[in-house]
VOVOSE-92222 format. One record per residue: residue in one letter; residue number from 0; x, z, y of N, C-alpha, C in turn. Coordinates in nm, 4 decimals, decimal comma. Layout:
residu = A | num = NUM | n.px = X | n.pz = Z | n.py = Y | ca.px = X | ca.pz = Z | ca.py = Y | c.px = X | c.pz = Z | c.py = Y
...
//
This chain:
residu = X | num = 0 | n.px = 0,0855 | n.pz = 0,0000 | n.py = -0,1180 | ca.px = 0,0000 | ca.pz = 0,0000 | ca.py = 0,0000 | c.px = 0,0901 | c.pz = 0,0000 | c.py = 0,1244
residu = X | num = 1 | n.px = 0,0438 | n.pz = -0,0775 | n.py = 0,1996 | ca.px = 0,1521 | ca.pz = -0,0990 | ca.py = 0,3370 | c.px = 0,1195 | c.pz = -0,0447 | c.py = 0,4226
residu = X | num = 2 | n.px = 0,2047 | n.pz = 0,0153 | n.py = 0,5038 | ca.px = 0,2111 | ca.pz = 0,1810 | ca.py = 0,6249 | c.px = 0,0792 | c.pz = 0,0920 | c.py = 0,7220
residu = X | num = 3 | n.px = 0,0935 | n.pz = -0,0453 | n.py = 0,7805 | ca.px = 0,0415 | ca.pz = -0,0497 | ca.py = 0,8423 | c.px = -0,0354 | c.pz = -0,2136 | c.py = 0,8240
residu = X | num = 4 | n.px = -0,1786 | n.pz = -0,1618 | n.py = 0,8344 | ca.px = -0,2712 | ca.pz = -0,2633 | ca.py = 0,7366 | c.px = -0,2898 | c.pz = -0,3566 | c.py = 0,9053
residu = X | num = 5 | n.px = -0,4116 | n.pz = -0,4478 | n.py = 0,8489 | ca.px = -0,4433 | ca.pz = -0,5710 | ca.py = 0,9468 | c.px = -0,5702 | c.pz = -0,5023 | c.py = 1,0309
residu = X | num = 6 | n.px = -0,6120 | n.pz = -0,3709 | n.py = 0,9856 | ca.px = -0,7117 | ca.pz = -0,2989 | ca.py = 1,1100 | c.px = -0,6470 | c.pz = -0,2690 | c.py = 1,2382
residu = X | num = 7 | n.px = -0,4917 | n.pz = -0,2716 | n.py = 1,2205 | ca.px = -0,4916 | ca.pz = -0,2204 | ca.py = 1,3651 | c.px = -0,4098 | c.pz = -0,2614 | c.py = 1,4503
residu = X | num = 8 | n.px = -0,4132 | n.pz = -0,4333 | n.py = 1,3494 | ca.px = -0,3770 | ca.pz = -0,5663 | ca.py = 1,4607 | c.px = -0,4715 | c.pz = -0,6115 | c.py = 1,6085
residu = X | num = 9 | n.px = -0,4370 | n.pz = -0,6052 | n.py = 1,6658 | ca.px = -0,4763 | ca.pz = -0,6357 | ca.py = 1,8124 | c.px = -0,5807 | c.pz = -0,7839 | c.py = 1,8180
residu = X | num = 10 | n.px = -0,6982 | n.pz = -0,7700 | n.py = 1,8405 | ca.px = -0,7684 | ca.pz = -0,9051 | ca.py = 1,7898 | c.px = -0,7411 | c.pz = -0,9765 | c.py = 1,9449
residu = X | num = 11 | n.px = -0,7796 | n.pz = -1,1374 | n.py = 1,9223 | ca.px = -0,7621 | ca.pz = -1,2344 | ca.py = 2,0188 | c.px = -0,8424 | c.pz = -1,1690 | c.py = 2,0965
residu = X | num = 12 | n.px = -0,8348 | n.pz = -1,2320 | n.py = 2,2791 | ca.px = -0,9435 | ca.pz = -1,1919 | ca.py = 2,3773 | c.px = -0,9700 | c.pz = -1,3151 | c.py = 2,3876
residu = X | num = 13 | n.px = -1,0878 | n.pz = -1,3521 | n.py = 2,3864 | ca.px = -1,1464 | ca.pz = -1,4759 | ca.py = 2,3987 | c.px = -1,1452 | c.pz = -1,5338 | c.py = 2,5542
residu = X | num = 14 | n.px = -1,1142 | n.pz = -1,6244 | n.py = 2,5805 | ca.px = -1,0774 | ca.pz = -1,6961 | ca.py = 2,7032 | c.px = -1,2107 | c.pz = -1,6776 | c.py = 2,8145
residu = X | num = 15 | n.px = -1,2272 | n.pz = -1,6519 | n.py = 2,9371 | ca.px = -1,2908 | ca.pz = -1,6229 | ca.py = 3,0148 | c.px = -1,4146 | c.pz = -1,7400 | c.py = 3,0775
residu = X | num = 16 | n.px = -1,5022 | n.pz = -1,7823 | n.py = 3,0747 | ca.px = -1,5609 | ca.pz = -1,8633 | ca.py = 3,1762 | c.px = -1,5992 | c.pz = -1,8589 | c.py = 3,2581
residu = X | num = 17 | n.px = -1,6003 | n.pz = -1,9574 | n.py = 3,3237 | ca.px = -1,6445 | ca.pz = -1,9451 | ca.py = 3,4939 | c.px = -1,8238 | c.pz = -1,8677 | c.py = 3,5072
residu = X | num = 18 | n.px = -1,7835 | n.pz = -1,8037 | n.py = 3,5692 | ca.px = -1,9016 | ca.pz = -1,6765 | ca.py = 3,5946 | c.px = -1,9510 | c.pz = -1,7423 | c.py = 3,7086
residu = X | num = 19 | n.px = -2,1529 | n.pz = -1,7805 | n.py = 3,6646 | ca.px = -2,1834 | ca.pz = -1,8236 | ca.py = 3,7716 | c.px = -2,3230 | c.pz = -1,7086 | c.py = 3,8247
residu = X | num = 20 | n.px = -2,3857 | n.pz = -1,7265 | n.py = 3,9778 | ca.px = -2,4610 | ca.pz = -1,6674 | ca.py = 3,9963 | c.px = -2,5925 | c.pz = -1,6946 | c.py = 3,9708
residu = X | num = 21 | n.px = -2,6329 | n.pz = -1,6797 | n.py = 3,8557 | ca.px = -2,7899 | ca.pz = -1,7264 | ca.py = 3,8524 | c.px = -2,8301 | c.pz = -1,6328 | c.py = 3,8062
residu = X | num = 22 | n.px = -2,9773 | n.pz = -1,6451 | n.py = 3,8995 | ca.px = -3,0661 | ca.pz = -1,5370 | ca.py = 3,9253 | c.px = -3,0037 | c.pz = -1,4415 | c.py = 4,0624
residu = X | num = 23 | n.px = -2,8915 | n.pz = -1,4938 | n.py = 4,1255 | ca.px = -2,8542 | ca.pz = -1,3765 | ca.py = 4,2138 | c.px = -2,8527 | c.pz = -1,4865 | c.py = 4,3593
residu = X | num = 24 | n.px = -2,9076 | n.pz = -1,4044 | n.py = 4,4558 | ca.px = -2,9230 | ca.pz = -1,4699 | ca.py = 4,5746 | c.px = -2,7810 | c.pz = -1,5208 | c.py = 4,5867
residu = X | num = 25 | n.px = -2,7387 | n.pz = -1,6219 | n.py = 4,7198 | ca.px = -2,5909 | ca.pz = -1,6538 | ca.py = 4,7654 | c.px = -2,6038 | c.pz = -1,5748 | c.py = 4,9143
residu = X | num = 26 | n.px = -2,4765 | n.pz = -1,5470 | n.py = 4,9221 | ca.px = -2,4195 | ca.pz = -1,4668 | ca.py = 5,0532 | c.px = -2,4542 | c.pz = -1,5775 | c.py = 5,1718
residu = X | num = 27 | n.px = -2,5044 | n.pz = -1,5309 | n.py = 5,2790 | ca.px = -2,5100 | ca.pz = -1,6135 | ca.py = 5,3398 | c.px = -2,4692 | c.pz = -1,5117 | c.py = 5,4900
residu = X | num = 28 | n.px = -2,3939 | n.pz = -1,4342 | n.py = 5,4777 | ca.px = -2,3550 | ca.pz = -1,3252 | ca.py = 5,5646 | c.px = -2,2775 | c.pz = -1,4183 | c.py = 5,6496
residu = X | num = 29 | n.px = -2,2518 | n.pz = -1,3905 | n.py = 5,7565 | ca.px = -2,1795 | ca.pz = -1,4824 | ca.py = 5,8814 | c.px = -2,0299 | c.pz = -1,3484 | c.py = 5,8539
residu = X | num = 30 | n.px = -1,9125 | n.pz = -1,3746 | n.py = 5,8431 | ca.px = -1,7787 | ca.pz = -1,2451 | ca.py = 5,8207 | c.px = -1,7859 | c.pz = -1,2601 | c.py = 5,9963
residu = X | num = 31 | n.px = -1,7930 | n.pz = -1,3333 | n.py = 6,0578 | ca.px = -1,7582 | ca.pz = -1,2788 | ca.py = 6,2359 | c.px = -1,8632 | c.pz = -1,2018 | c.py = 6,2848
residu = X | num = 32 | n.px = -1,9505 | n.pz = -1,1513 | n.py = 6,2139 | ca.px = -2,0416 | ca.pz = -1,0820 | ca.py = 6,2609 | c.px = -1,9573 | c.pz = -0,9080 | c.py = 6,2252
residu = X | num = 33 | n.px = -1,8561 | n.pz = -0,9182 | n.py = 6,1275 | ca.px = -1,7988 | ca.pz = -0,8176 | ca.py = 6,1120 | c.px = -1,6601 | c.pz = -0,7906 | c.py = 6,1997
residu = X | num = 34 | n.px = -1,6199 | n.pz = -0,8636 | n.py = 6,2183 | ca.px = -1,4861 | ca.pz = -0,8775 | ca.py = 6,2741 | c.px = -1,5112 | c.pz = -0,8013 | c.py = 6,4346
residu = X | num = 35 | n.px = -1,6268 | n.pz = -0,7650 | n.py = 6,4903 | ca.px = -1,6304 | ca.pz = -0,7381 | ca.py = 6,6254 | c.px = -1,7020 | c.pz = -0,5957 | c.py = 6,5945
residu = X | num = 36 | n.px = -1,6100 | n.pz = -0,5342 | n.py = 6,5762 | ca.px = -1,6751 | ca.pz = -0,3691 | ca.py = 6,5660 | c.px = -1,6307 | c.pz = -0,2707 | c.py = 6,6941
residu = X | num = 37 | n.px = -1,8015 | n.pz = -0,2373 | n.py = 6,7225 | ca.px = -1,8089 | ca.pz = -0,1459 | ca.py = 6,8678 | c.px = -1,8548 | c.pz = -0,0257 | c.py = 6,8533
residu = X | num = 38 | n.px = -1,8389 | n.pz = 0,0890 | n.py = 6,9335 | ca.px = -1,8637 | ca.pz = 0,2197 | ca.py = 6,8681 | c.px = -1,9227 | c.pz = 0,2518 | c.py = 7,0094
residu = X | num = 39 | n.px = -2,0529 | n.pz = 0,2892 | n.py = 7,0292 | ca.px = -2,0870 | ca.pz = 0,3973 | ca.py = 7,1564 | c.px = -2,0913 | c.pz = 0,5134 | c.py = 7,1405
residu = X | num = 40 | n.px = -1,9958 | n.pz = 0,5572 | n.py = 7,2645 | ca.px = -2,0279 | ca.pz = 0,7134 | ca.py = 7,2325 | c.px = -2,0879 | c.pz = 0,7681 | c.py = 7,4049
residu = X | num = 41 | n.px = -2,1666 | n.pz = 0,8047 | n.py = 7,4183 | ca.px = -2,2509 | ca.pz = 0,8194 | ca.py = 7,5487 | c.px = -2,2602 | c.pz = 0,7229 | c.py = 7,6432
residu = X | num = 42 | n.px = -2,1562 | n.pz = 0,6980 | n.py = 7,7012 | ca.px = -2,1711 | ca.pz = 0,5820 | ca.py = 7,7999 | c.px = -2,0352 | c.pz = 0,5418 | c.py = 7,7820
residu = X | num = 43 | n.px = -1,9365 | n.pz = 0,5376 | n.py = 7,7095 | ca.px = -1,8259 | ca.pz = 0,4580 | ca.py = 7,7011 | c.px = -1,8277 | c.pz = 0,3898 | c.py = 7,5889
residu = X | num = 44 | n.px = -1,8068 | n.pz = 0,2508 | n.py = 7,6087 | ca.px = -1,7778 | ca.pz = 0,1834 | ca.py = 7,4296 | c.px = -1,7027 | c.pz = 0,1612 | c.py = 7,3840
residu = X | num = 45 | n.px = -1,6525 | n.pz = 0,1709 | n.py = 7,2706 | ca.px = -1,4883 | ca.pz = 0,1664 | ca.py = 7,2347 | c.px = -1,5006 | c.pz = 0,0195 | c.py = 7,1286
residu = X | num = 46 | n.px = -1,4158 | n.pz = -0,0891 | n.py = 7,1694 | ca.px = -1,4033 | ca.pz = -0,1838 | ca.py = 7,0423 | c.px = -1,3164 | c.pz = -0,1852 | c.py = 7,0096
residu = X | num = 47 | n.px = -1,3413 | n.pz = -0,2384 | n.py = 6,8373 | ca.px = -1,1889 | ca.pz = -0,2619 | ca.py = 6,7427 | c.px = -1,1494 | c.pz = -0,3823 | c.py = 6,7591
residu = X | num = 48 | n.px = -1,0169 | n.pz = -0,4141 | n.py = 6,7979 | ca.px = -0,9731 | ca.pz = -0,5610 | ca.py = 6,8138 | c.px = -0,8372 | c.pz = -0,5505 | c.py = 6,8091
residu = X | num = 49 | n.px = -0,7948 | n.pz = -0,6389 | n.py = 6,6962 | ca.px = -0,6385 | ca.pz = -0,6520 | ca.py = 6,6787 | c.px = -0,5451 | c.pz = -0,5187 | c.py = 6,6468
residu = X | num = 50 | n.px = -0,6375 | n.pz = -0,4584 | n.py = 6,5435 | ca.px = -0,5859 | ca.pz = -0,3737 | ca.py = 6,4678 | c.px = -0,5920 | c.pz = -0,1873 | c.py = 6,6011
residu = X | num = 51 | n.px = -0,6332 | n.pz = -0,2018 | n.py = 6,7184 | ca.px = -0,6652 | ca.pz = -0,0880 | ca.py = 6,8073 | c.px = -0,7763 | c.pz = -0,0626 | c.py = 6,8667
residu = X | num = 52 | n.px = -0,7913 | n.pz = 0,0390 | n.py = 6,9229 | ca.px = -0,9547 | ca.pz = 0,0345 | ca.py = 6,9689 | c.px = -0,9576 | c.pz = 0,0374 | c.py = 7,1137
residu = X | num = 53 | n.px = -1,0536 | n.pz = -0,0483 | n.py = 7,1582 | ca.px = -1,0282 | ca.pz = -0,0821 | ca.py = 7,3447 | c.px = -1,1376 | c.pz = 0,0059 | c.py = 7,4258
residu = X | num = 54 | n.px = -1,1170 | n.pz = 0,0662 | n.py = 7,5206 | ca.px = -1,1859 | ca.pz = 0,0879 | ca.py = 7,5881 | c.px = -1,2831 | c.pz = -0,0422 | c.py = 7,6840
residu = X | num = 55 | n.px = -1,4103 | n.pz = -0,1078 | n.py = 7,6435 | ca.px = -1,4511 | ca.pz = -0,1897 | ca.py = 7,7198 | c.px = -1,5713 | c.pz = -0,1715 | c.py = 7,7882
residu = X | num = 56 | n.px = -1,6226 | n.pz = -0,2318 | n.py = 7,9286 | ca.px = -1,7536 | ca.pz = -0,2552 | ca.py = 7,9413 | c.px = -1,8837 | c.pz = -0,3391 | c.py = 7,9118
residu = X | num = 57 | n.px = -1,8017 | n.pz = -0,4557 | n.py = 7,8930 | ca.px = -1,8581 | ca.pz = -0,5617 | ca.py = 7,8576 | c.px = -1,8036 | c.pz = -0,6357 | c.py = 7,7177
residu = X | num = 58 | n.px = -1,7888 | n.pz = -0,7154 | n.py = 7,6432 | ca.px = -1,7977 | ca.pz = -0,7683 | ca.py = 7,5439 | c.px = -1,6637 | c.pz = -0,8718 | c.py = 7,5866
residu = X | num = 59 | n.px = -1,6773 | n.pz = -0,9442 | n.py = 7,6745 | ca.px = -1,5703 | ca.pz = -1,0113 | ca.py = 7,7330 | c.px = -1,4194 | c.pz = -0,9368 | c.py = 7,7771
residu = X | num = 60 | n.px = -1,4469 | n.pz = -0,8242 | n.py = 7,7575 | ca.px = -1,3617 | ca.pz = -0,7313 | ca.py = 7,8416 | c.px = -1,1918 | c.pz = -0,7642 | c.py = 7,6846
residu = X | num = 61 | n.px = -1,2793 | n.pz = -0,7659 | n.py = 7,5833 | ca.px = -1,1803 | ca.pz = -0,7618 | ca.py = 7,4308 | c.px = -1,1226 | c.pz = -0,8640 | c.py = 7,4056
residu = X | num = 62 | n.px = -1,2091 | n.pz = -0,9753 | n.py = 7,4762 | ca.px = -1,1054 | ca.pz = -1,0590 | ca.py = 7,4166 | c.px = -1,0246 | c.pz = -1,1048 | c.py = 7,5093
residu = X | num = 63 | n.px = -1,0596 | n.pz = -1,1102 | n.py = 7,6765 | ca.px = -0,9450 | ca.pz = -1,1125 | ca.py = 7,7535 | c.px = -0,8372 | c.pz = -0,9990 | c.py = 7,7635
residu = X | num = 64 | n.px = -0,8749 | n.pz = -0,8862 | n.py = 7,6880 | ca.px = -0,7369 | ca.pz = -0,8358 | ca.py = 7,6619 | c.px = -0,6487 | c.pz = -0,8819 | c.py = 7,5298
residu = X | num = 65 | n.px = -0,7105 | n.pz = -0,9561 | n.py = 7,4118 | ca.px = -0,5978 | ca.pz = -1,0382 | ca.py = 7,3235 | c.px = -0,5798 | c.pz = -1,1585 | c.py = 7,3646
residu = X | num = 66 | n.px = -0,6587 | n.pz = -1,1942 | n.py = 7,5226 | ca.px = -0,5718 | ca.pz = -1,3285 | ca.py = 7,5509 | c.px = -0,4418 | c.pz = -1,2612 | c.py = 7,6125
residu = X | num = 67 | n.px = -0,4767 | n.pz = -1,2281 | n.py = 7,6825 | ca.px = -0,3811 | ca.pz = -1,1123 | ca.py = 7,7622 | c.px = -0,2541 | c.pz = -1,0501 | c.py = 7,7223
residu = X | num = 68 | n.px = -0,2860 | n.pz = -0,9792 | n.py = 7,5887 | ca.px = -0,1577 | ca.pz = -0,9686 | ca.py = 7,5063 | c.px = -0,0700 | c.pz = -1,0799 | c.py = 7,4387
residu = X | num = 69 | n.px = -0,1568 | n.pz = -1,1407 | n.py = 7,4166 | ca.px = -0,1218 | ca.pz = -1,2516 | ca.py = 7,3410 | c.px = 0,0168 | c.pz = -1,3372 | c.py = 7,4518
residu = X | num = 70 | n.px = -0,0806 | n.pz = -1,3626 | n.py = 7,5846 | ca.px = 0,0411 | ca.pz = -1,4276 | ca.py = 7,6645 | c.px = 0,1357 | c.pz = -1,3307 | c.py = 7,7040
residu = X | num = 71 | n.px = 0,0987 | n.pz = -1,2045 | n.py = 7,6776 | ca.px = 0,2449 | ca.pz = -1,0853 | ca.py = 7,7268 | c.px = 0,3441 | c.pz = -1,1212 | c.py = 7,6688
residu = X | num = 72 | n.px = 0,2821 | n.pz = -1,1133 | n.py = 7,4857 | ca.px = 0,4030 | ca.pz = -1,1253 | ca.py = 7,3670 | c.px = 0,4686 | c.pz = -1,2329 | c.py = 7,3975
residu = X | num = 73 | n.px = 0,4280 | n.pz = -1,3986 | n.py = 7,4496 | ca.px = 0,4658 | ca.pz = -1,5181 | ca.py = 7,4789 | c.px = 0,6269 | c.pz = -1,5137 | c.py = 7,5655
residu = X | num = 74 | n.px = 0,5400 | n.pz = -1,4032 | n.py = 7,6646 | ca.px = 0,6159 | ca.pz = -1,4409 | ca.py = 7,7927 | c.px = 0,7669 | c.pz = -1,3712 | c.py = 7,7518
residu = X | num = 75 | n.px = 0,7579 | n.pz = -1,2216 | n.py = 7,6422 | ca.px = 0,8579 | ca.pz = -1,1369 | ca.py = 7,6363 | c.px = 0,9426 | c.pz = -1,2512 | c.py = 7,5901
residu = X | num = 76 | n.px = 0,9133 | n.pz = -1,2889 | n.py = 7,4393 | ca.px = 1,0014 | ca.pz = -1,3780 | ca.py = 7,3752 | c.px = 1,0237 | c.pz = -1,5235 | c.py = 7,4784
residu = X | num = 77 | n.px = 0,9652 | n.pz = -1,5358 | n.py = 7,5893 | ca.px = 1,0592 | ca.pz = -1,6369 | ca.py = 7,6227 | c.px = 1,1883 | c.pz = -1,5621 | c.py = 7,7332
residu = X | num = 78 | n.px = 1,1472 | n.pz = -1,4531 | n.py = 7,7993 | ca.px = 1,2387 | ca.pz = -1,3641 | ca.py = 7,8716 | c.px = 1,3465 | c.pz = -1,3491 | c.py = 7,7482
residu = X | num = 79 | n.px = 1,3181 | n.pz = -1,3312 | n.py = 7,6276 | ca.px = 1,4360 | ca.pz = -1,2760 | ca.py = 7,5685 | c.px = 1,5079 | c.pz = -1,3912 | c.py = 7,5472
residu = X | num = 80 | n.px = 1,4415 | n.pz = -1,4872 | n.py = 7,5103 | ca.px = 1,5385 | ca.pz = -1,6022 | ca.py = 7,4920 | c.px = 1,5971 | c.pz = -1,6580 | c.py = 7,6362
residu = X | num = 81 | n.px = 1,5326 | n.pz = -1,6182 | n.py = 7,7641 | ca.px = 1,6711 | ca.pz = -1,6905 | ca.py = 7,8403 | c.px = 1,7576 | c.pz = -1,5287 | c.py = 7,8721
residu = X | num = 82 | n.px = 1,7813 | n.pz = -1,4490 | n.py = 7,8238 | ca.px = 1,8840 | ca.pz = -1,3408 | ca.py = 7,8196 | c.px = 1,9698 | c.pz = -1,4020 | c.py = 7,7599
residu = X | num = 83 | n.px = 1,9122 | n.pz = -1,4330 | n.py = 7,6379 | ca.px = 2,0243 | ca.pz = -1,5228 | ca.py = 7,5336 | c.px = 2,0838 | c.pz = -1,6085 | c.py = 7,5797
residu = X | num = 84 | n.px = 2,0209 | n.pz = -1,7049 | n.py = 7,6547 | ca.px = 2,0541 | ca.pz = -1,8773 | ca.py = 7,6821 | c.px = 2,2311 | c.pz = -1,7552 | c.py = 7,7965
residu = X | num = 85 | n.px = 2,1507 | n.pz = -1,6726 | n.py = 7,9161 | ca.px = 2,2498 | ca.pz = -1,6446 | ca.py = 8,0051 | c.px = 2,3979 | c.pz = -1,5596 | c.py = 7,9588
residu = X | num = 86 | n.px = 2,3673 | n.pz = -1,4791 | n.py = 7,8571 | ca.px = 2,4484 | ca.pz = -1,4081 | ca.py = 7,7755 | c.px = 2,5588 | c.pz = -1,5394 | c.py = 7,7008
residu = X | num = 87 | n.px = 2,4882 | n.pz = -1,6448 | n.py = 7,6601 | ca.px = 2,5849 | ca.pz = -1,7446 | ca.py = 7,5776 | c.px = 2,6648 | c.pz = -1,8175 | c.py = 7,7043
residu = X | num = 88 | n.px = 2,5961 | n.pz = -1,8759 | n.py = 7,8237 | ca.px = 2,6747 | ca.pz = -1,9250 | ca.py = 7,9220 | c.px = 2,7765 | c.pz = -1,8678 | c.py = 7,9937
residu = X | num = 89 | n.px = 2,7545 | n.pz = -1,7111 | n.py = 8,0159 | ca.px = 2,8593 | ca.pz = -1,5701 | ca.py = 8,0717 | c.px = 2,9620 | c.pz = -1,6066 | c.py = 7,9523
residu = X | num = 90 | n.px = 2,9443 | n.pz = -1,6061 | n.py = 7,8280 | ca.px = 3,0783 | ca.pz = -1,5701 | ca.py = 7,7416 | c.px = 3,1338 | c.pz = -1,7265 | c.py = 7,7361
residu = X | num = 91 | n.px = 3,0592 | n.pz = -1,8384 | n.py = 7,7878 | ca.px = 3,1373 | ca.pz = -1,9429 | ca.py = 7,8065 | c.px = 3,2193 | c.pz = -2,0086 | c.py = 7,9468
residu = X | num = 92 | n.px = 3,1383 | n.pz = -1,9601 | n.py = 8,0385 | ca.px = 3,2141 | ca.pz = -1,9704 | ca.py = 8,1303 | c.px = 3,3465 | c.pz = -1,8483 | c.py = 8,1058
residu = X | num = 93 | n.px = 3,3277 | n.pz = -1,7010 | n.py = 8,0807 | ca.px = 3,4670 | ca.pz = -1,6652 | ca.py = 8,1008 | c.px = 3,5487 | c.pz = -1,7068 | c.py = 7,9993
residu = X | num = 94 | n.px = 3,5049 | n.pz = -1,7949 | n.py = 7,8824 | ca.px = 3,6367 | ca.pz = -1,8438 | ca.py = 7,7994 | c.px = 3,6654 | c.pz = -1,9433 | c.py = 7,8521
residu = X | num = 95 | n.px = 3,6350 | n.pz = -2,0135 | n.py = 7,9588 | ca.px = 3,6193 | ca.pz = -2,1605 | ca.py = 8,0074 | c.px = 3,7729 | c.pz = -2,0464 | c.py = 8,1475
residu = X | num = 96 | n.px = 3,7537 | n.pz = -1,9296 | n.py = 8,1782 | ca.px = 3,7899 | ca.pz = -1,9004 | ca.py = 8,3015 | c.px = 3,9533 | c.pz = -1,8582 | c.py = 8,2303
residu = X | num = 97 | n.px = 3,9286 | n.pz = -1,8011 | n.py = 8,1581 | ca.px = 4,0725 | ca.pz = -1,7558 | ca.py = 8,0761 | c.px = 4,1747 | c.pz = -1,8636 | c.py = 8,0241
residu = X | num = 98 | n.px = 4,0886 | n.pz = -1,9932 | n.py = 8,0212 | ca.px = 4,1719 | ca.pz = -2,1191 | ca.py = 7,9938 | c.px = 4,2907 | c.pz = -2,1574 | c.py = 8,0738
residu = X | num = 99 | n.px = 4,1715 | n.pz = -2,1595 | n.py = 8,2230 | ca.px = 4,2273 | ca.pz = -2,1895 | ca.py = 8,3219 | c.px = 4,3257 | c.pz = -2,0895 | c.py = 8,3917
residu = X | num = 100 | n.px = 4,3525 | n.pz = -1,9593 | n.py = 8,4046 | ca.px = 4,4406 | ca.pz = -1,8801 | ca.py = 8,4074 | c.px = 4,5307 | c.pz = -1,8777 | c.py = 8,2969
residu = X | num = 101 | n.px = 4,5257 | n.pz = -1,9464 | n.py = 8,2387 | ca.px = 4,6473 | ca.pz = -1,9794 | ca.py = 8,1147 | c.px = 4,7116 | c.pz = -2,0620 | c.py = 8,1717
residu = X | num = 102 | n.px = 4,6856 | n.pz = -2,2007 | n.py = 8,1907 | ca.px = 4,7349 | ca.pz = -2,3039 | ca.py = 8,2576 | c.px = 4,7926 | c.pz = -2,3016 | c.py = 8,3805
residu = X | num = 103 | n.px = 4,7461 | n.pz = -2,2261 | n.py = 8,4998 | ca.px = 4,7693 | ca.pz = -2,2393 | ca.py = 8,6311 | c.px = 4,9236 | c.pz = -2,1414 | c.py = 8,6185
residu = X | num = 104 | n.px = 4,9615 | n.pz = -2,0990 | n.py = 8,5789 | ca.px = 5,1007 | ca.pz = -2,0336 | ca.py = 8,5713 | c.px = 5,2046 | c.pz = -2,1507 | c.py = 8,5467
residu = X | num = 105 | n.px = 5,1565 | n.pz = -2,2542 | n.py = 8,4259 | ca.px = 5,2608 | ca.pz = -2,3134 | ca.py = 8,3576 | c.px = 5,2491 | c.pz = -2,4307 | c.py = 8,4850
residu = X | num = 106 | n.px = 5,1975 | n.pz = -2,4850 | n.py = 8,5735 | ca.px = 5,1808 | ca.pz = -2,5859 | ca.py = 8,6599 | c.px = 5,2382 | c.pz = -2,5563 | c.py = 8,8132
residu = X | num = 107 | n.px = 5,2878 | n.pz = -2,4245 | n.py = 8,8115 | ca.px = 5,3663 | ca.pz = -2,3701 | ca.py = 8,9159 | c.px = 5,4963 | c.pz = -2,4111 | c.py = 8,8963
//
């Protein structure tokens, strides 16, 4: 008799089919009806937008503040990139300047 028989072989899982909805209504939920979540609390309303919650009055108030941020973030990364652009021209002009104080000795 063998320690371990064919009961407590692992049987096949039979392959899955596409699961359909019948008999079940279809979603017909609008998702941007979720995406704009507002909270009143007496007379101030607080909305969720872009992961924080805004203090607004109006409805318009939310999204001109993620236009708003949106062109802040724009503007930083282009400020940072001309730091860069001026930082690369400073270390080329003074290797451009050290050249020339190399030379002007030997031309005396």
């Amino acid at each position: 008799m063998p320690l371990f028989n064919k009961k407590f072989e692992a049987k096949p899982i039979p392959v899955r089919q596409g699961r359909c909805n019948i008999g079940h209504p279809v979603v017909t939920e609008d998702l941007d009806d979720f995406r704009q979540i507002s909270l009143t609390l007496g007379n101030k309303e607080l909305r969720f937008a872009d992961g924080i919650w805004m203090h607004s009055v109006r409805k318009g108030d939310v999204d001109d503040m993620l236009r708003l941020n949106k062109k802040f973030r724009a503007l930083e990364e282009e400020n940072n990139m001309c730091n860069l652009k001026i930082e690369v021209m400073l270390d080329l002009l003074a290797e451009h300047a050290t050249e020339l104080n190399e030379l002007k000795p030997k031309e005396k």
